[in-house]
MARMIKE-209164 format. One line per 8 residues: for each residue x, y, z of C-alpha. Coordinates in Angstrom, 1 decimal, m for minus. Layout:
# MARMIKE-209164
X:Y:Z  ...
# end
This chain:
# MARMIKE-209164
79.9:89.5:148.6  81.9:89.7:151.8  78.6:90.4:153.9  77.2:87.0:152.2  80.1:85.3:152.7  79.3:86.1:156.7  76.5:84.3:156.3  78.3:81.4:155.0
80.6:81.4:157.6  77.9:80.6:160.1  76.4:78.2:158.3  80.0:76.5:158.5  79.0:76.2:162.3  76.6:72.8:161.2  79.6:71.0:159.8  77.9:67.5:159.9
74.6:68.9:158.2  76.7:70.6:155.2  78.6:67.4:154.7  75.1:65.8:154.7  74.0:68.3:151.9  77.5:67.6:149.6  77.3:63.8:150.1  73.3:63.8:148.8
74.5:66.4:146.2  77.3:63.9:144.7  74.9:61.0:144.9  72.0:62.7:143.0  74.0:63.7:140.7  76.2:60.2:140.4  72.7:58.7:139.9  71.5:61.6:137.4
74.4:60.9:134.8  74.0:57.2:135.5  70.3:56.7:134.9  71.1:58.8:131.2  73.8:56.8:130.5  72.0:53.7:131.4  69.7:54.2:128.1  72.3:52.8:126.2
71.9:49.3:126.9  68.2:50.1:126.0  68.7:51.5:122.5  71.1:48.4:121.6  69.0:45.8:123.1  65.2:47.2:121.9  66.7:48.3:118.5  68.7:45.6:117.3
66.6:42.7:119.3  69.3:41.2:121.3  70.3:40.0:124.5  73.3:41.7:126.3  75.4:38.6:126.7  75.2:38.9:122.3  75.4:42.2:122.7  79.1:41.7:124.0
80.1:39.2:122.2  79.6:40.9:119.1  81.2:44.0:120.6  84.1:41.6:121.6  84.6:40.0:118.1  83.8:43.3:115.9  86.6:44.9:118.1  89.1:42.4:117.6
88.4:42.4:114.0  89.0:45.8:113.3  92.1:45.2:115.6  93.6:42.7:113.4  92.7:44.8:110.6  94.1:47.9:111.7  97.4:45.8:112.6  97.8:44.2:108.9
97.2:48.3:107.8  100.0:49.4:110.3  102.4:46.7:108.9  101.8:47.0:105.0  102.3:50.7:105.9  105.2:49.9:107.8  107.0:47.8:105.1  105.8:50.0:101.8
107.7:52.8:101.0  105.7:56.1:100.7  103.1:56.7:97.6  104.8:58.7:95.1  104.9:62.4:96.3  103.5:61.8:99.9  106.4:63.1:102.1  107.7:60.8:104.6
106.3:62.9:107.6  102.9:62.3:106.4  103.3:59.1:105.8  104.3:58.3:109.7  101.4:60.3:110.6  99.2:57.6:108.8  101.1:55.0:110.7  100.5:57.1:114.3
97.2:57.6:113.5  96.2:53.6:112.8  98.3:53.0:116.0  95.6:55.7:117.9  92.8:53.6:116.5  94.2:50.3:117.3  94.8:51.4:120.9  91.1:52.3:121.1
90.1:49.4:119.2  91.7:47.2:121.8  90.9:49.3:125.0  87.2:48.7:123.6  87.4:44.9:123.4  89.0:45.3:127.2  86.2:46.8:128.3  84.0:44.2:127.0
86.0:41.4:128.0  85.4:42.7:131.7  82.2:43.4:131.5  81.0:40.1:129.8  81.6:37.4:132.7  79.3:39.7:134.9  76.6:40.1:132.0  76.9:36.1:131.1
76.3:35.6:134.9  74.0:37.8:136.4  71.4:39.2:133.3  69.1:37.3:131.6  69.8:35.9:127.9  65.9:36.7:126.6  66.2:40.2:125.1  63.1:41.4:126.3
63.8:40.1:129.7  66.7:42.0:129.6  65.0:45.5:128.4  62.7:44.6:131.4  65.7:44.3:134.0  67.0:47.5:132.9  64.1:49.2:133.0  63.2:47.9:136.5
67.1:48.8:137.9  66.6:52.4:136.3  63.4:52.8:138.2  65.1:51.5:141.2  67.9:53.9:140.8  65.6:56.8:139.9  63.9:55.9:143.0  67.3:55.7:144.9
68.0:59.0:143.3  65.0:60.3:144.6  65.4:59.2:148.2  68.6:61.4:148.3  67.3:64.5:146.6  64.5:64.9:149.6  67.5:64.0:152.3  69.2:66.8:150.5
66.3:69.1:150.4  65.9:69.1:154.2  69.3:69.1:155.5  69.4:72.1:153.2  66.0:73.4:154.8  67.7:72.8:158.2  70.9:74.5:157.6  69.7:77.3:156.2
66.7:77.7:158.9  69.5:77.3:161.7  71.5:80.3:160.5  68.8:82.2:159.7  67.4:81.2:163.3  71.1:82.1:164.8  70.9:85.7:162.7  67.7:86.7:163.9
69.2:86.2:167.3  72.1:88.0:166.9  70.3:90.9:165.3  67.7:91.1:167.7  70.5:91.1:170.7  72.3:93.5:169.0  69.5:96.1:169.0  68.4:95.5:172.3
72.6:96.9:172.8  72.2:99.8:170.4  71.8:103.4:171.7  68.2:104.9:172.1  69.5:107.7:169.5  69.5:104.8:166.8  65.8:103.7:167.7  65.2:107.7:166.6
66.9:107.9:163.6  66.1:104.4:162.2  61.9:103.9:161.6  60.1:101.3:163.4  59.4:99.7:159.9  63.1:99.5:158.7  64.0:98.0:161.8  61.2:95.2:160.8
62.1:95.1:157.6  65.5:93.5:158.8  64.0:90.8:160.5  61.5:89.9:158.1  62.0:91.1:154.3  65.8:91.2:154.6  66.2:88.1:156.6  63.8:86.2:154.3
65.9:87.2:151.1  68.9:86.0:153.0  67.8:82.8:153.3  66.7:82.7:150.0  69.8:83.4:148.9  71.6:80.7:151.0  69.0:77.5:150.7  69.9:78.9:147.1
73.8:78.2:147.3  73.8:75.0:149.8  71.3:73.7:147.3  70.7:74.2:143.6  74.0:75.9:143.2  75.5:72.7:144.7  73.0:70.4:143.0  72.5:71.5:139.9
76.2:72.0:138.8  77.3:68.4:140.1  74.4:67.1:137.8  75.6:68.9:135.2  78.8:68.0:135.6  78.3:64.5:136.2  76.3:64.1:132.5  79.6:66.1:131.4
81.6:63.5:132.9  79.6:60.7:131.0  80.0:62.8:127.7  83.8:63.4:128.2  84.4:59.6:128.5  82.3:58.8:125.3  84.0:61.1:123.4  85.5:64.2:125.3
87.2:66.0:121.7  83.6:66.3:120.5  82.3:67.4:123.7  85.0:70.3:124.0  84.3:71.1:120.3  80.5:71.3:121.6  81.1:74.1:124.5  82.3:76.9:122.3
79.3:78.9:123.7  80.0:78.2:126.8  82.2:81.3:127.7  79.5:83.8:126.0  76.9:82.2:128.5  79.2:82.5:131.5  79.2:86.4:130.0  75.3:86.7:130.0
74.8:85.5:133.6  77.6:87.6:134.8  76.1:90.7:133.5  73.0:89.5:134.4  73.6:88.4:138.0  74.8:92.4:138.6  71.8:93.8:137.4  69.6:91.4:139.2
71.9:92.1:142.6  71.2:96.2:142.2  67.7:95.0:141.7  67.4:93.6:144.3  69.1:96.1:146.8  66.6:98.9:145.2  63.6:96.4:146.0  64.8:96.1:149.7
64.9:99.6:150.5  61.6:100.5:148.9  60.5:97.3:151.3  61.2:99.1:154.3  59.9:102.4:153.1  56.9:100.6:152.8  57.3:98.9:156.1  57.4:102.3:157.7
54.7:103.6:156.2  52.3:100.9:157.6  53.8:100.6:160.5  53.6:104.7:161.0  50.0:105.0:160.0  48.8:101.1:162.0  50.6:103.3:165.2  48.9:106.3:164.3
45.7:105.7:163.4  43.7:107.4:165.6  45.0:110.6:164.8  45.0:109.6:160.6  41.1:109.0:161.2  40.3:112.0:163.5  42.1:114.7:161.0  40.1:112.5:157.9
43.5:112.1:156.3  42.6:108.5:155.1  43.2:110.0:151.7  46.5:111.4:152.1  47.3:108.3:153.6  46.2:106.1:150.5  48.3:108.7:148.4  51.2:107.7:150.3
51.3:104.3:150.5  50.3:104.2:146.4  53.7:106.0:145.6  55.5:103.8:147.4  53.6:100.5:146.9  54.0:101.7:142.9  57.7:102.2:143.7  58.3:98.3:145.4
55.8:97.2:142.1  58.8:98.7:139.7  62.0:97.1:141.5  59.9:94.0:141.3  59.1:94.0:137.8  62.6:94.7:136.9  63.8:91.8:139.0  61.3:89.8:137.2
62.4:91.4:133.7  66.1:90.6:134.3  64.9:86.9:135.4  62.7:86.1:132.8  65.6:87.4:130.6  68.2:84.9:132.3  65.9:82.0:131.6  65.7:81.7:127.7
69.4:83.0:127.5  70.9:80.4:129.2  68.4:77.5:127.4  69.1:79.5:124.0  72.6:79.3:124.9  72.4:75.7:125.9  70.6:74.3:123.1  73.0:76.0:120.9
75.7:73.5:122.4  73.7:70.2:121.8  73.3:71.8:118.2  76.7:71.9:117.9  77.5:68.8:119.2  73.9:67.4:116.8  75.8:68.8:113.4  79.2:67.2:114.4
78.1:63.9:115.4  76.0:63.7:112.6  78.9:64.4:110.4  81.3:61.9:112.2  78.8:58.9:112.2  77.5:59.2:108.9  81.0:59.7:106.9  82.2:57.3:109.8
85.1:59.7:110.1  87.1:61.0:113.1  88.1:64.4:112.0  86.0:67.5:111.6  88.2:70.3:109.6  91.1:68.5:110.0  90.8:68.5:114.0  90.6:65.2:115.2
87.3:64.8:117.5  87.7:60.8:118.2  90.1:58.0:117.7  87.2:55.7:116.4  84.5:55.6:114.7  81.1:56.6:116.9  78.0:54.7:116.3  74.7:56.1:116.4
73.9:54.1:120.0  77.0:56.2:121.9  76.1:58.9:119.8  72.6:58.9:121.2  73.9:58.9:124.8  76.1:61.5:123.9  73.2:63.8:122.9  71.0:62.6:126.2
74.1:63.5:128.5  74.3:67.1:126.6  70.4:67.4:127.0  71.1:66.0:130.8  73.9:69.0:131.0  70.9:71.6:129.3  68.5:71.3:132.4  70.9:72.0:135.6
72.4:74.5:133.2  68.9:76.2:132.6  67.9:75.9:136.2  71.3:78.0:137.3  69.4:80.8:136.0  67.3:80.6:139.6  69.9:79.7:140.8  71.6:83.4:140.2
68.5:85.3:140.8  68.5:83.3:144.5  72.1:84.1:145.1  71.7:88.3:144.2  69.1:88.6:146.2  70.7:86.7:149.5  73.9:89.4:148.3  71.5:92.1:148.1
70.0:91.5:151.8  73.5:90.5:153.2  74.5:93.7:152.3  71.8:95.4:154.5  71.8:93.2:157.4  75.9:93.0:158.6  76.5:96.2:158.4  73.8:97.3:161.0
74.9:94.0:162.9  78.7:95.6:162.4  76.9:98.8:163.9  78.4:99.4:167.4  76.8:101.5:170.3  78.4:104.2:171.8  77.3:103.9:175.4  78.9:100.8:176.3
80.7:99.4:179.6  84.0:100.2:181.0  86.9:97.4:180.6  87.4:97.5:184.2  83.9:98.9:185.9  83.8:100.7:189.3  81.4:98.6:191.5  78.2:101.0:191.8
78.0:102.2:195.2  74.6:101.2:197.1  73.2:102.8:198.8  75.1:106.1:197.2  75.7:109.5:199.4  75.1:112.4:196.5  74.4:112.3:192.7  76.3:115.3:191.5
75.9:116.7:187.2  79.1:118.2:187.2  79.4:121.2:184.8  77.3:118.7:182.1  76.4:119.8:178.3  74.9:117.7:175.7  74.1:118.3:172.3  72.9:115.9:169.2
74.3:118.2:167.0  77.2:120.9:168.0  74.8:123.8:166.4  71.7:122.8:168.8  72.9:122.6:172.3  70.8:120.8:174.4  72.2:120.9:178.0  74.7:123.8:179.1
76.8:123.9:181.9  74.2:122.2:184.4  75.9:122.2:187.6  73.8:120.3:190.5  74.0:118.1:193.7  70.9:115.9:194.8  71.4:114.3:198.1  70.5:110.5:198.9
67.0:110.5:200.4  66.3:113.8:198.9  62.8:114.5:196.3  64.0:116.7:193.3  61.4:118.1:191.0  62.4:119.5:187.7  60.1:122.3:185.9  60.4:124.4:183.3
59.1:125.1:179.5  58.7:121.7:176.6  62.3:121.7:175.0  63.9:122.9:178.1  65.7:119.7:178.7  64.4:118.0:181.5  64.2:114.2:179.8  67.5:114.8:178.2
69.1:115.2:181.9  67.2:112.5:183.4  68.4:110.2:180.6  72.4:111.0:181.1  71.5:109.6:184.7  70.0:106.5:182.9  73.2:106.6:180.4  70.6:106.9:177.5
73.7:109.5:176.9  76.4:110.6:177.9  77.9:113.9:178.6  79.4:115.8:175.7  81.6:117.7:178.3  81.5:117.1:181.9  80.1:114.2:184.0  77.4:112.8:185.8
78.5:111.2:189.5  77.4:108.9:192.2  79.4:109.9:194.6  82.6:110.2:193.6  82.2:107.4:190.6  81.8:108.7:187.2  78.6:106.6:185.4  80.9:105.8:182.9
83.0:103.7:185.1  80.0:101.6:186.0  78.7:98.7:184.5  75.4:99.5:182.6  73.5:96.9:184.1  75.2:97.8:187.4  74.1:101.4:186.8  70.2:100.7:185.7
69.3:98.2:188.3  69.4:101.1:191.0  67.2:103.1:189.0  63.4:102.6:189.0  61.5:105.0:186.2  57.8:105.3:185.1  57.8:107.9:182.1  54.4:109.8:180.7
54.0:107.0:177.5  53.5:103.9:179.9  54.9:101.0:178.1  53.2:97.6:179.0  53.5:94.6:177.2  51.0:92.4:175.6  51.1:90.2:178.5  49.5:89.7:182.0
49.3:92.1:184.5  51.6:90.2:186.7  54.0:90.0:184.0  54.3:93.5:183.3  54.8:94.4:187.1  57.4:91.5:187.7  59.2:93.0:184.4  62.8:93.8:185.5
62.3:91.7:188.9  62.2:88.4:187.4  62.6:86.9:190.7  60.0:88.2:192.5  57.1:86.2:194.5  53.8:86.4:193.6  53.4:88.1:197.4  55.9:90.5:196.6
54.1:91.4:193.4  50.9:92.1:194.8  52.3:93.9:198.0  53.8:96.3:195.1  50.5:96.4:193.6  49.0:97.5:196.7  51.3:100.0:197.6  50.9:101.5:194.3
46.9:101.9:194.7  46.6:99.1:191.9  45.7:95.8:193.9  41.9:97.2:194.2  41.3:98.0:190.4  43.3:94.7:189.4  41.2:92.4:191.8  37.8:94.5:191.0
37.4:95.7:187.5  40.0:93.4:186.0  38.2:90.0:184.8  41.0:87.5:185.5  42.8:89.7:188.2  46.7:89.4:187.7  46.4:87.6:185.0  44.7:89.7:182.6
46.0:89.9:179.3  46.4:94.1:179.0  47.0:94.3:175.0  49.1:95.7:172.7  50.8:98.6:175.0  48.5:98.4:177.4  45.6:99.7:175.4  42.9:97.5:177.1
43.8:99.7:180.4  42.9:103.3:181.0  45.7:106.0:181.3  45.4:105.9:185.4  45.6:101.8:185.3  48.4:101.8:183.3  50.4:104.4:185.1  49.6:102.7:188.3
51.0:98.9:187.1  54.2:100.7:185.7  54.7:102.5:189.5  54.2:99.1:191.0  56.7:97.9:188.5  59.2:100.1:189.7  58.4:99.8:193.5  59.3:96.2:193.3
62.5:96.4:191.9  63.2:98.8:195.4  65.8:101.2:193.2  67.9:103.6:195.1  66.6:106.3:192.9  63.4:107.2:191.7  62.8:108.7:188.2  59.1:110.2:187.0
59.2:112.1:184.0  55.8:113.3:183.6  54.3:110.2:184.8  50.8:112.2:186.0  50.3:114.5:183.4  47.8:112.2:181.3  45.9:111.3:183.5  42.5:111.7:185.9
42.4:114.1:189.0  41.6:110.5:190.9  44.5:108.7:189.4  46.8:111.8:189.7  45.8:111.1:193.6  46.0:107.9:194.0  49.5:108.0:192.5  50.6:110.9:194.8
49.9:109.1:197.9  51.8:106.1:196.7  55.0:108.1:196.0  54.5:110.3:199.6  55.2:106.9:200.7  57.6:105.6:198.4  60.2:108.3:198.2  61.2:108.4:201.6
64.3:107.0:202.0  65.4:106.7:198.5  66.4:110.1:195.5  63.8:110.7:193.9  64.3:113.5:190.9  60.5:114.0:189.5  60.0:115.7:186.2  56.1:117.7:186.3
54.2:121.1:185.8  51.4:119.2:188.2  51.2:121.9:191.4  50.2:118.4:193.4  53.8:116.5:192.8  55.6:119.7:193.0  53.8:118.9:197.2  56.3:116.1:197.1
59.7:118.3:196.0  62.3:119.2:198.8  63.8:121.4:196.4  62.7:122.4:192.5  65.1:122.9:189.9  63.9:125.5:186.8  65.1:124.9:183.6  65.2:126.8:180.1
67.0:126.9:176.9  68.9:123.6:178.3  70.2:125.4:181.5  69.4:125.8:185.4  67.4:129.3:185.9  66.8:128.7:189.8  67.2:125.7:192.3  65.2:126.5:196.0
62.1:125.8:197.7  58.3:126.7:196.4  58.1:129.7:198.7  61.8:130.8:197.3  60.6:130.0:193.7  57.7:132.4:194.0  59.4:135.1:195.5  62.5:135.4:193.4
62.0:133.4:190.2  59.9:135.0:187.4  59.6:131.7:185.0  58.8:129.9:188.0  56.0:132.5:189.0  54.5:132.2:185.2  54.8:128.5:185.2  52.9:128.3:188.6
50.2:131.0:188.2  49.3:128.6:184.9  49.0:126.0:186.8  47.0:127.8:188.8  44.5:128.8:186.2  43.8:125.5:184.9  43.2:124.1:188.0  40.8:126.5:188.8
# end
């Protein structure tokens, strides 16, 4: 409840939109009550043939004769002694009782006193007329009515549309925050889940609240309202079921609400299934696993079929429960009023229910203000199954919203120091988990200006280092410095926008190809883009092969691109953002020998004067290397030249003389 209520707290933010939503609410259901309990006029005028201005006047002279009636009663009683055996207690009780009566005996004829100057004056004296005038005003009032349920319906709409708008945002900035370990731990079709199945509930669950559950009860109690003032003892006598219906939809609301929070979660199961076999599908087609895949996704579509049907059952179950329940009342109150008009009495089992006689006319509107109570009370049963759900998804969206990163900026940030003399790893480890070290004891200095390459076998940890520079991570022990500035103490925005990196799964957006170089450089010209392009041995390809030039649309990833064309976009993208260092990681190893040498001349050019650290088993980047560093089992083996590499360094002589072979 206290994630929904979150959600309600935003909503809070449209103050004048809300108080839009309750004033429409109160009207609708002002005009609800009043158009029932305007089909009392009606029944006295088309039953009995007369005109409202007889109508009161009879009302007036009836009362006032069962007021001067009741007053000769209270004063014989007054003056007699007692019947023989009736004790005098009883006796006064008679006398209290006839003074109830004549106090509602005379508050009637009030009423009708008041009401018959406007009647006389404004309302027509033909009887049909008349049932035509009201018919016509209830129309208009209906339409009235009307007017304001749509008003309510869209400020609803827009409140509920703004803070699921709002949400969204904050959701989507807050993963764009998170730590890169999250991204691995958490599927692709969770994550989308959140924005879409979650989110969607969510707002079900609060159009739900600022609407029906606002509506519907106002309406209801509005026709309650109406009822009390015709006879209120009779109506309280009528909700004895009420507290076992408040039971049933408690119960039920829980079940529906763990319903509901089983159906999200087999949601995003499914989500991740698609989204892993829509990603993957080239490889679920070449190994013919189509199959296997249509095995997979039956399980869990049958699973998300099972929650759903046992929302539905508990829904279809809260429907005729709650109109069971609320016919039972307007049974209730059909037996007693029955009883009271026909005996014309005012008791039922000794308990008084009325302090006058009712007449079948109120009584009528009695029963139409119950019925009027029956149909907000019967759609509360959506009502609940609206709210669970929105308490079901609230429950799944805060708390990753409450999730907080753990690489995050200093309170008071170094300024990063361009351009920087040494970046030093300073006796780093790393682990994800304490039993699987990762990184041990790496101890290393790469000077400003100077081209690193970093070899060694898959697992070794050669992205893992490259990302602590990037503060993807941080060090379990140690540090990693620029100069004599931890990265810690840096801002990570600081940090990143001296780093330029092109990794071996080029990621291009589905965008132009001027878009995906400018990305990160927002401000660069479109001269400064192509020079970029040209000095990354793109400009050719983009203004020869590519139908619109620049501003071809590359696809989804890229995918409309080869490997080479991509690779070559995403090294112009980091050549115009100019970074002080210069990360590859594997940047050439998918790709064609003419590509590979494009590329190379590109970077001979590009490193100089900037750090470059290059991750690659390519013999023709390791060209570029002042130094190499050899890695294994997540620590430093060797650091020298080639020649020094060869000569002294046995994993270094194995990796090369494979090289070797394949390039032969």
């Amino acid at each position: 409840m206290k994630n929904f209520l979150r959600a309600v707290r935003l909503a809070l933010h449209y103050r004048l939109t809300l108080a839009g939503v309750l004033c429409c609410s109160l009207l609708v259901a002002v005009f609800w009550g009043g158009n029932i309990g305007g089909v009392y006029p009606i029944v006295e005028v088309a039953i009995k043939g007369k005109s409202l201005q007889a109508w009161v006047a009879e009302k007036i002279a009836s009362t006032e004769a069962k007021s001067a009636e009741l007053r000769r009663e209270i004063a014989r009683l007054e003056k007699a002694p007692p019947p023989n055996g009736k004790p005098l207690e009883a006796a006064a009780q008679d006398v209290a009782f006839l003074h109830r009566r004549l106090q509602a005996e005379e508050a009637a004829a009030a009423t009708a006193r008041r009401l018959q100057p406007w009647i006389d004056r404004y309302l027509p004296a033909d009887p049909f007329r008349t049932v035509v005038w009201i018919v016509v005003a209830l129309m208009a009032a209906t339409a009235v009515k009307d007017f304001f349920l749509f008003a309510n319906n869209m400020l609803v709409e827009r409140a509920v549309q703004m803070v699921s708008f709002d949400l969204r945002k904050q959701l989507y900035h807050h993963m764009l925050r998170m730590d890169l370990g999250e991204f691995g731990e958490q599927r692709t079709g969770t994550m989308m889940s959140r924005f879409n199945v979650d989110l969607g509930y969510l707002s079900t669950g609060l159009s739900t609240l600022f609407g029906r559950a606002i509506l519907e009860p106002l309406k209801g109690l509005a026709c309650l309202v109406g009822a009390a003032f015709v006879c209120w003892r009779l109506l309280l006598f009528s909700l004895l079921l009420a507290p076992l219906a408040g039971f049933l939809i408690r119960t039920l609301a829980r079940s529906i609400k763990r319903a509901n929070r089983r159906a999200l979660e087999e949601n995003a199961q499914l989500m991740g299934v698609l989204s892993e076999a829509f990603h993957g599908m080239q490889t679920v087609q070449a190994f013919t696993m189509e199959k296997y895949e249509r095995n997979r996704f039956h399980k869990v579509s049958k699973a998300c079929l099972q929650k759903a049907m046992k929302i539905a059952f508990y829904s279809a179950l809260s429907k005729p429960a709650t109109e069971i329940l609320g016919l039972g009342m307007v049974f209730i109150a059909l037996i007693a009023g029955a009883y009271l008009v026909l005996n014309q009495a005012t008791h039922i089992l000794g308990i008084p229910m009325c302090d006058r006689p009712l007449e079948w006319s109120v009584l009528l509107v009695f029963y139409g203000l119950l019925i009027g109570t029956s149909d907000p009370a019967r759609k509360l049963s959506d009502v609940v199954n609206g709210i669970q759900g929105g308490l079901a998804a609230a429950d799944r969206i805060f708390p990753l919203l409450d999730r907080q990163p753990t690489i995050v900026d200093p309170e008071q940030p170094r300024p990063a120091p361009r351009p920087h003399r040494r970046l030093v790893f300073d006796h780093v480890n790393f682990h994800y988990t304490p039993d699987q070290p990762v990184l041990r004891d790496i101890q290393l200095t790469v000077e400003y200006g100077e081209t690193l390459c970093i070899v060694g076998p898959n697992g070794c940890g050669k992205s893992t280092l490259i990302n602590l520079l990037l503060r993807f991570h941080d060090p379990v022990a140690g540090a990693v410095r620029l100069d004599d500035i931890d990265l810690r103490e840096m801002r990570l925005r600081d940090l990143r926008r001296l780093v330029g990196m092109v990794t071996q799964q080029t990621m291009l957006f589905d965008d132009t190809v001027y878009n995906n170089i400018r990305y990160g450089s927002l401000q660069a010209t479109r001269e400064e883009i192509i020079a970029a392009a040209q000095r990354a041995h793109a400009h050719r390809f983009i203004e020869d092969k590519l139908e619109h030039g620049y501003d071809t649309v590359v696809g989804p990833g890229g995918n409309r691109l080869s490997g080479g064309q991509r690779q070559r976009i995403a090294l112009a993208r980091a050549i115009l953002r100019d970074p002080d260092i210069l990360i590859l990681d594997e940047a050439t190893s998918q790709i064609d020998i003419e590509s590979e040498q494009q590329i190379h001349l590109a970077l001979e050019q590009f490193v100089r004067g900037r750090t470059a650290i290059i991750v690659t088993h390519r013999l023709a980047t390791l060209d570029l290397a002042g130094r190499i560093l050899v890695m294994d089992a997540g620590h430093i083996v060797d650091l020298g030249t080639h020649d020094e590499l060869v000569r002294r360094c046995d994993l270094y002589r194995r990796l090369y003389d494979i090289q070797l072979r394949q390039t032969a």
